[in-house]
C-alpha positions as CSV (number, residue, x, y, z in Angstrom):
1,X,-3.3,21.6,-8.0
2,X,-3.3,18.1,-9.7
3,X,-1.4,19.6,-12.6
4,X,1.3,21.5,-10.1
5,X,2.1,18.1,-8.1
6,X,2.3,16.2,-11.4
7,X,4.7,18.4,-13.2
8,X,6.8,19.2,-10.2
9,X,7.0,14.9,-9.6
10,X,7.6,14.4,-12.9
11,X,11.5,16.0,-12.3
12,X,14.6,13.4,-10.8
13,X,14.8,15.3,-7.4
14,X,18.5,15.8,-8.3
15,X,18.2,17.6,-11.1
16,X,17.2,21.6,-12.0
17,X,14.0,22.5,-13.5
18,X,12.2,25.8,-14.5
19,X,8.4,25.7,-13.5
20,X,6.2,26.7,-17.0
21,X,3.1,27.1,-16.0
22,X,1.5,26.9,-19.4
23,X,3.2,24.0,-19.4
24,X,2.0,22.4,-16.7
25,X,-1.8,22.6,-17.3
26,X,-1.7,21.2,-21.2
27,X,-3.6,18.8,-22.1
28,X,-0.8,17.8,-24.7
29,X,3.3,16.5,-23.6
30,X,4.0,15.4,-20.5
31,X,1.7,16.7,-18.0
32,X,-0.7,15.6,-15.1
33,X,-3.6,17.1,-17.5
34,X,-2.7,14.9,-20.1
35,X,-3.0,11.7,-18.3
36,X,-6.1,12.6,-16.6
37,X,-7.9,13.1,-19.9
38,X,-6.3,9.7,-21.0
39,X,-8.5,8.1,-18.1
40,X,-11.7,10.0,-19.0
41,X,-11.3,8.9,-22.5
42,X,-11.0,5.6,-21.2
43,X,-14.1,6.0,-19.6
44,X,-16.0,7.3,-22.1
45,X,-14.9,4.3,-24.7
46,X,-15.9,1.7,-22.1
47,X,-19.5,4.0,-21.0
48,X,-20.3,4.2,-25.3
49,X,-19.6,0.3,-25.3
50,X,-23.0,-0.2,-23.0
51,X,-21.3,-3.3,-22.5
52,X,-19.4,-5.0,-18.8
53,X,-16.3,-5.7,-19.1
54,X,-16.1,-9.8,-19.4
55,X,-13.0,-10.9,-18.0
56,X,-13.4,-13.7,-20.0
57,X,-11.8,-12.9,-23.0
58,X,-9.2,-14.5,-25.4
59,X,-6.1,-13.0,-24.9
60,X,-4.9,-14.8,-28.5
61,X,-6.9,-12.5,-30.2
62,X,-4.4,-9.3,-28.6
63,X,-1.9,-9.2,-31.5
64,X,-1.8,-6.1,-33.3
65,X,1.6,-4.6,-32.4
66,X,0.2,-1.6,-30.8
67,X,-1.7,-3.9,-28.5
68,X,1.2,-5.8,-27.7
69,X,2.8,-2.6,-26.8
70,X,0.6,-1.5,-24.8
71,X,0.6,-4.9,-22.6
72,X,4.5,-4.6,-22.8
73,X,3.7,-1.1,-20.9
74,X,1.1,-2.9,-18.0
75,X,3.5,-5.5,-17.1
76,X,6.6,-2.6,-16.5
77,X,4.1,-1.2,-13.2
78,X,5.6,-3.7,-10.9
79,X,9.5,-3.1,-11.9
80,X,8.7,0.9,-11.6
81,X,6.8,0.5,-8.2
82,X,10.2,-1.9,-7.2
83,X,11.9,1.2,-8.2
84,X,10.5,3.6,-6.5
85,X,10.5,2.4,-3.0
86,X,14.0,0.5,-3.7
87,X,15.6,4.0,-4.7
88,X,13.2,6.9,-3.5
89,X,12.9,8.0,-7.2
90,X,9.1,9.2,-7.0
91,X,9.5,10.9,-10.6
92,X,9.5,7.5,-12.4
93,X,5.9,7.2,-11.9
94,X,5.0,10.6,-14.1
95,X,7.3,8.9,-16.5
96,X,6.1,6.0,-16.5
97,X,1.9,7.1,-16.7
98,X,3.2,9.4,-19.6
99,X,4.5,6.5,-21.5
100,X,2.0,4.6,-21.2
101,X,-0.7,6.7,-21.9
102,X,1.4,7.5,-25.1
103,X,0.9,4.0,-26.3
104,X,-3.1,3.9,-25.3
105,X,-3.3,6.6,-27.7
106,X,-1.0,5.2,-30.0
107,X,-2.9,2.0,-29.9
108,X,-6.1,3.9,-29.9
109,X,-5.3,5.5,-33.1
110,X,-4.3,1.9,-34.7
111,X,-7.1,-0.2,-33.5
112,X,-10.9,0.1,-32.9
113,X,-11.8,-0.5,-29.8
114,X,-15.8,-0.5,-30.3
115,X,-17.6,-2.0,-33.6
116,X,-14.7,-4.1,-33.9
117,X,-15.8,-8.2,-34.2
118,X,-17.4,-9.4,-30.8
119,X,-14.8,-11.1,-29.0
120,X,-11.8,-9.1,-30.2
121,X,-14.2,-5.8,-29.3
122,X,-14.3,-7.4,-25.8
123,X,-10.6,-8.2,-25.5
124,X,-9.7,-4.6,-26.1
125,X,-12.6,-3.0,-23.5
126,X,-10.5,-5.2,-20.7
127,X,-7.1,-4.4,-22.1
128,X,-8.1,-0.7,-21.6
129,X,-9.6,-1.4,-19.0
130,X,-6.4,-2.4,-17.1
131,X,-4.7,0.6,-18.3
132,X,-7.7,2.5,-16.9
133,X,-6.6,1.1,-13.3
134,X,-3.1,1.4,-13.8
135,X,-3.3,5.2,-13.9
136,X,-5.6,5.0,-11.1
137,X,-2.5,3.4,-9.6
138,X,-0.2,5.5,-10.6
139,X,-2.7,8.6,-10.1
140,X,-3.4,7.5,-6.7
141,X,0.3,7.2,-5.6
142,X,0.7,10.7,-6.7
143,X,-2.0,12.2,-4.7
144,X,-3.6,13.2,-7.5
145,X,-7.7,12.4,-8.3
146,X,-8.9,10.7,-11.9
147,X,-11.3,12.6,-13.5
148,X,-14.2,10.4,-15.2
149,X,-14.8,13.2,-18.0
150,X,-13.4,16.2,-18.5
C-alpha cells in the first residue's frame, strides 16, 4: 500500500499519469520502495557503527562536495513544507525525499561513513542521521511507515 500512495503522490494533481505497477514497487527510480530502503540503510550504517550519535561534532570537518550537497538538500525541507501548505502541492514532498535520497547515495558512494578518522566518522553518523529523520518527516506526512530493514 506504501508503494501505491507514494507513486500516486508523487504526480502534480493537475497533470495525467498512467499507473505502472512494476513501477511502483522498485526498489530503483522514483518510488516509495526506494526511499524506504534509503532509511533502512541508514539504519543499518548507524546499527554497524555500535556507536550514539554525539551531537557534538565539528561541522568544519563536513566538506567533501557530496556532503555539502547533501546539507544543501536538509536545509530545502522547510521551503518544500512552505510549499505545500502555501499551494496544496502534496507531490513536492515525493520529489523532494527522491532527491534527497539520491544525494545520500550519491554521498554514500563518495565518502565513508564508518572506519573513516574519529571525529569526521562521527560528523557523518549525525549528518545521516538527520537525513534519516527527514524521511521520517517526509514519510510521515505521506502516510506512509519507515521500515528499519528491509
Amino acid at each position: 500500500m506504501a508503494a501505491l500512495t507514494f507513486y500516486i503522490l508523487k504526480f502534480n494533481p493537475k497533470s495525467d499519469f498512467v499507473f505502472n505497477p512494476k513501477e511502483s514497487i522498485s526498489f530503483e527510480g522514483e518510488t516509495g520502495p526506494y526511499i524506504q530502503y534509503c532509511y533502512a540503510r541508514i539504519e543499518s550504517i548507524i546499527t554497524k557503527s555500535k556507536k550514539l550519535i554525539d551531537l557534538e561534532v565539528n561541522w568544519d570537518l563536513i566538506n567533501h562536495e557530496k556532503e555539502l550537497t547533501l546539507v544543501k538538500q536538509l536545509n530545502y525541507l522547510p521551503e518544500i513544507l512552505n510549499s505545500v501548505k502555501k499551494n496544496y502541492t502534496i507531490h513536492q514532498i515525493p520529489q523532494y525525499l527522491l532527491t534527497l535520497c539520491q544525494a545520500f547515495n550519491s554521498f554514500y558512494s563518495s565518502c565513508q561513513v564508518l572506519s573513516s578518522e574519529d571525529e569526521l566518522e562521527k560528523a557523518r553518523l549525525l549528518l545521516i542521521k538527520c537525513v534519516q529523520i527527514v524521511i521520517s518527516i517526509g514519510l510521515d506526512i505521506l502516510g506512509i511507515d519507515v521500515l528499519e530493514q528491509m
